[in-house]
Backbone as CSV, one residue per row, in Angstrom:
resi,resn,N_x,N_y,N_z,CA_x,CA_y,CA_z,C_x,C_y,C_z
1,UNK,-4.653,16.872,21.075,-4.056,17.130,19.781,-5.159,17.323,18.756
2,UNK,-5.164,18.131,18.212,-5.955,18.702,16.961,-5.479,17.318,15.683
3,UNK,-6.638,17.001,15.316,-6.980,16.454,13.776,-6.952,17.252,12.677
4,UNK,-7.092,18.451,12.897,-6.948,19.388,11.552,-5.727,19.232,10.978
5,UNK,-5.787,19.026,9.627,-4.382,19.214,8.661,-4.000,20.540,8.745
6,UNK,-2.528,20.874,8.997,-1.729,21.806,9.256,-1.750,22.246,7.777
7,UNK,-0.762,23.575,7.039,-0.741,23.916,5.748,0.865,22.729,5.585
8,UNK,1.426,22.849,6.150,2.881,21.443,6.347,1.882,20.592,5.881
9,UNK,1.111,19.987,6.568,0.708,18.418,6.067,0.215,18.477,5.011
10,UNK,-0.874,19.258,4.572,-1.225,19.614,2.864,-0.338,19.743,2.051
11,UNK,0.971,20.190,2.365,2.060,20.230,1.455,2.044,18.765,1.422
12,UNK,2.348,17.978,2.362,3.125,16.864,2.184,2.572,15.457,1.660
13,UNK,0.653,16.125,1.970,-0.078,15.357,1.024,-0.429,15.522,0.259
14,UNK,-0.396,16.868,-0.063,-0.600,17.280,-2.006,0.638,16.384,-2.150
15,UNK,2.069,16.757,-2.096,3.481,16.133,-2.583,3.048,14.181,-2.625
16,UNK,2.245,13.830,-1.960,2.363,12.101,-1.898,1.497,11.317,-2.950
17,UNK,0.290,12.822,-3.206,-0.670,12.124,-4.006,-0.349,11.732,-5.238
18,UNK,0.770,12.224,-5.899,1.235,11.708,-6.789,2.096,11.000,-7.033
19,UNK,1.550,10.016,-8.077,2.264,8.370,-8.005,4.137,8.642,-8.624
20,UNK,4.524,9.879,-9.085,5.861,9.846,-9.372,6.409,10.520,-8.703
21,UNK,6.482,11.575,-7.617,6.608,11.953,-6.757,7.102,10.742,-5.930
22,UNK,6.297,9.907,-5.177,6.382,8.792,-4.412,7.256,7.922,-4.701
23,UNK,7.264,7.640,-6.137,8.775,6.648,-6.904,9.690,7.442,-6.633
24,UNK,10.073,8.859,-6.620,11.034,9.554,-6.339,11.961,9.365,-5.070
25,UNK,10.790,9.562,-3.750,10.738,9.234,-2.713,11.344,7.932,-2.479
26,UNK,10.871,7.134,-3.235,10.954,5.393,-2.792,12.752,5.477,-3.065
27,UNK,12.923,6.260,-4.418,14.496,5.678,-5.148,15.065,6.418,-4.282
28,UNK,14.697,7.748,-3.749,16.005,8.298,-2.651,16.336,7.317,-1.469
29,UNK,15.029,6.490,-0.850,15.575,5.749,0.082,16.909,4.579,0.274
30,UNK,16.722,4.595,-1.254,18.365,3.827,-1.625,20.060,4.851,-0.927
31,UNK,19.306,5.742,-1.922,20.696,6.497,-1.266,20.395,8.098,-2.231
32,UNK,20.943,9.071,-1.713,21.067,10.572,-2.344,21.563,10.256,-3.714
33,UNK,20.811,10.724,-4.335,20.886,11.010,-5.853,21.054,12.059,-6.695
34,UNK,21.806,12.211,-7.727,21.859,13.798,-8.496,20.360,13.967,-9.491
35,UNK,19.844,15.053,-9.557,19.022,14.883,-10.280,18.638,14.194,-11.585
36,UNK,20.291,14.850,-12.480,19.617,13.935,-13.666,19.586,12.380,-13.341
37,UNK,20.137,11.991,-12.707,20.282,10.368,-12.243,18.567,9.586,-11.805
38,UNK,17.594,11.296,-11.268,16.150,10.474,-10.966,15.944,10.899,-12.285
39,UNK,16.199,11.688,-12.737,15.661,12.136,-14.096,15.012,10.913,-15.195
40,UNK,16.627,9.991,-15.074,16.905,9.483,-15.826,15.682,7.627,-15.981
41,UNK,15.402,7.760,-14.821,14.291,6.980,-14.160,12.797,6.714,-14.742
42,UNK,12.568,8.261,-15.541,11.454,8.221,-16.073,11.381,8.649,-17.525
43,UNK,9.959,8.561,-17.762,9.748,8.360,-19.279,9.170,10.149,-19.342
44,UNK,9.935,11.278,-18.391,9.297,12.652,-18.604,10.321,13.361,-18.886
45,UNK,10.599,14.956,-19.743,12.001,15.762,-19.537,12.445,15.797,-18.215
46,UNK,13.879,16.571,-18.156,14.034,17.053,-16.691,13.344,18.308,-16.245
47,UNK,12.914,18.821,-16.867,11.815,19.948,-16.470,10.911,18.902,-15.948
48,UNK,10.328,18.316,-16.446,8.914,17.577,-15.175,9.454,16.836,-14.266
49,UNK,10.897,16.669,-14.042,11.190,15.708,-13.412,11.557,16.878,-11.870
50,UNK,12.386,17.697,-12.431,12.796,18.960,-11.703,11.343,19.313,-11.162
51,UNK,10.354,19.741,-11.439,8.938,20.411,-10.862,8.442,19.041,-10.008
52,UNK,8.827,18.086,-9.877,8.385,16.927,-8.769,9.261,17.466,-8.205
53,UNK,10.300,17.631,-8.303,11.589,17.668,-7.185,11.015,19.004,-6.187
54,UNK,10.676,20.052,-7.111,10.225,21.562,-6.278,9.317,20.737,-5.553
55,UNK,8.321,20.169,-5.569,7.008,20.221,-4.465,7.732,19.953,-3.683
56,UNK,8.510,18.455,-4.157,8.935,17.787,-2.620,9.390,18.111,-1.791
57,UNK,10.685,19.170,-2.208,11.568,19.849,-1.384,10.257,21.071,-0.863
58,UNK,9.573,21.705,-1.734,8.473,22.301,-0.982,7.904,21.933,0.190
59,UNK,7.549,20.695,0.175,6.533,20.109,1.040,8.135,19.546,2.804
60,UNK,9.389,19.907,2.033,10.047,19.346,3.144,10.696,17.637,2.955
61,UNK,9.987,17.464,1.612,10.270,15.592,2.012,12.094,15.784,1.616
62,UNK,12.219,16.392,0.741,13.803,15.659,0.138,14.459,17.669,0.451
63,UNK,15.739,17.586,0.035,16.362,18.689,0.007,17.586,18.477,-1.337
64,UNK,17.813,19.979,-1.615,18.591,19.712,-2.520,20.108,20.448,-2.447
65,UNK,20.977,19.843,-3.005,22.775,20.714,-2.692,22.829,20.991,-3.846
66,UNK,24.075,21.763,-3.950,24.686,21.889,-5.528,25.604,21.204,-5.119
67,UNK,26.608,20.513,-5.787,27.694,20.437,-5.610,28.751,19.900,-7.007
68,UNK,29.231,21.368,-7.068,30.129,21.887,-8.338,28.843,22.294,-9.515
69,UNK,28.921,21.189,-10.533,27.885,21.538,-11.413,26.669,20.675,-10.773
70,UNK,26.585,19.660,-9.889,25.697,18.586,-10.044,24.627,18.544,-9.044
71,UNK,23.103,18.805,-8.708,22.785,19.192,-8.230,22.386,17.711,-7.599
72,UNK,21.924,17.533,-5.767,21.449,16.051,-5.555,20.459,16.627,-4.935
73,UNK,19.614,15.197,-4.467,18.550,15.144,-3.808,18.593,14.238,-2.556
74,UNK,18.011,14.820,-1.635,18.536,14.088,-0.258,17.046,13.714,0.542
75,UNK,17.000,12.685,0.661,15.161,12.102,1.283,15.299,13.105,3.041
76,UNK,14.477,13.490,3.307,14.698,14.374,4.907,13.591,13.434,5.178
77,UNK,13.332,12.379,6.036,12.446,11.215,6.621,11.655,11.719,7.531
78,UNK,12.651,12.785,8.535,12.065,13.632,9.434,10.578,14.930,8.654
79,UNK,10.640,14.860,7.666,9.810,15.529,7.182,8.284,15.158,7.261
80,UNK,8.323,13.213,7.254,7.320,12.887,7.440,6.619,12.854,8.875
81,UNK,7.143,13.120,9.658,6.829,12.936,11.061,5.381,13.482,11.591
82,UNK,5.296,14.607,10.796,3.839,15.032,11.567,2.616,14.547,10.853
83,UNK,2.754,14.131,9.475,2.134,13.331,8.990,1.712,12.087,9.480
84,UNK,2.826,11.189,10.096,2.870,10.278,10.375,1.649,10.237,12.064
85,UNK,2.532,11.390,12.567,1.634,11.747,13.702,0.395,11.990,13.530
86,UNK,-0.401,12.344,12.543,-1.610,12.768,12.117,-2.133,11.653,12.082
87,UNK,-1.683,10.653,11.226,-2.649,9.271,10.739,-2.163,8.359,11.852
88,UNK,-1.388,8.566,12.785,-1.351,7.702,13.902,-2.474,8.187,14.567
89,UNK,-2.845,9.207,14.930,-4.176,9.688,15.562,-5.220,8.714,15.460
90,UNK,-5.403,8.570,14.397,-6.845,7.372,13.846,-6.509,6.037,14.301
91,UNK,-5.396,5.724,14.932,-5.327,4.322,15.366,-6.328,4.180,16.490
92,UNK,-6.467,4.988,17.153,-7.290,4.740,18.690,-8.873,4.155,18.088
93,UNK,-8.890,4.136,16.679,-10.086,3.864,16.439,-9.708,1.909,16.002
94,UNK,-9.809,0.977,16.670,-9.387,-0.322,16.017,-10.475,-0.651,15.071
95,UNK,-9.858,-1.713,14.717,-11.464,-2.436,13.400,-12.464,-3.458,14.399
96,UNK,-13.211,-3.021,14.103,-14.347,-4.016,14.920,-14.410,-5.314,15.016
97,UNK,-14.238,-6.101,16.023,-14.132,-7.775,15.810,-15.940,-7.760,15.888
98,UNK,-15.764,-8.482,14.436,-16.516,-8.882,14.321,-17.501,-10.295,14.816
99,UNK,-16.753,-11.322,14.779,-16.650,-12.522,15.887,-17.365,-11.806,16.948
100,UNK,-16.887,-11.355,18.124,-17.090,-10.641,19.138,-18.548,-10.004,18.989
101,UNK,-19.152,-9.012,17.962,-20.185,-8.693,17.684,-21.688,-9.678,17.335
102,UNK,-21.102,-10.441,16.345,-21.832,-11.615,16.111,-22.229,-12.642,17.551
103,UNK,-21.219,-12.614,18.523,-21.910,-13.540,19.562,-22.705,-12.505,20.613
104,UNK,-22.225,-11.385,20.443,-23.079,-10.178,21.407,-24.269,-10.494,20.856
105,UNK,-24.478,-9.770,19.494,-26.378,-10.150,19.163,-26.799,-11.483,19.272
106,UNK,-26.415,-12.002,18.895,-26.968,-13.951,19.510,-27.261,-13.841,21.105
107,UNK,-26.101,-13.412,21.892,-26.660,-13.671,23.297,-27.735,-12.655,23.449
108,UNK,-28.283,-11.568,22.784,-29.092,-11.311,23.217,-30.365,-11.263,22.414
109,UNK,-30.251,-12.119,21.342,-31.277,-12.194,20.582,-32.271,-13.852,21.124
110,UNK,-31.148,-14.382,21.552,-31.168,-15.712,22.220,-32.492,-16.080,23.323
111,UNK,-32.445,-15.208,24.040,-33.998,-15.135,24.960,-35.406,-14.701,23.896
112,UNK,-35.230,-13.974,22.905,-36.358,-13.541,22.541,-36.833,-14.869,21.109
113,UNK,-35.873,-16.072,20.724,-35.536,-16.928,20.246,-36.225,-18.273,20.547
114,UNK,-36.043,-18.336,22.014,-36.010,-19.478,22.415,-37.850,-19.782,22.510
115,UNK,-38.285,-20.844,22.668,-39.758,-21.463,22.369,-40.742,-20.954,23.683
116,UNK,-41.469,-20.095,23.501,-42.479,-19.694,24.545,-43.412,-20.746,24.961
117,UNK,-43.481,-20.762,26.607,-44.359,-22.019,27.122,-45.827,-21.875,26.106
118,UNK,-46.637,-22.899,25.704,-48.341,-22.539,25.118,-48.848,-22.301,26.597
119,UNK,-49.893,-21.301,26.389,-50.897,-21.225,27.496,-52.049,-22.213,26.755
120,UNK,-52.207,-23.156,28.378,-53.962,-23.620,28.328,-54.915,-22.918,28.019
């Protein structure tokens, strides 16, 4: 599997890097929402609130209906998946026990340590 970011995953991490975007994200996980309802959430018009909504649905995270006059927003979870798959990649790398390291160099610092016989 390739490590390269796809143009999908750049969408979806341009779409994350921003911290209201992500509150967006977080409040759909409650449940589908009409726009003005996230709108209503923040301290921006619905024009800036609406242009978070475009990336996201850009990037795949949420989708949007009409329905009658009222437009909603729907979290698509599946959107994150290859993302998810991406930064699961880097797990094969664990964090170093350190413990473990620290007694490696001792045991082998340990012979060159210890008190050399004096020669007569």
């Amino acid at each position: 599997m390739s490590t390269q970011p796809s143009s999908d995953l750049d969408a979806i991490f341009a779409a994350l890097a921003d911290p209201t975007r992500r509150e967006i994200l977080h409040m759909l996980l409650e449940d589908d929402m009409a726009v003005s309802d996230v709108a209503s959430a923040f301290d921006i018009s619905l024009a800036g609130v609406s242009k978070h909504l475009a990336i996201l649905s850009q990037a795949g995270l949420i989708s949007q209906e009409k329905h009658g006059r009222v437009k909603w927003c729907k979290l698509e979870p599946s959107a994150m998946s290859e993302a998810i798959i991406w930064i699961q990649s880097f797990g094969q790398f664990r964090a170093m026990d350190l413990d473990a390291f620290e007694r490696f160099v001792e045991s082998e610092l340990a012979p060159l340590a210890a008190p050399q016989p004096e020669a007569d």
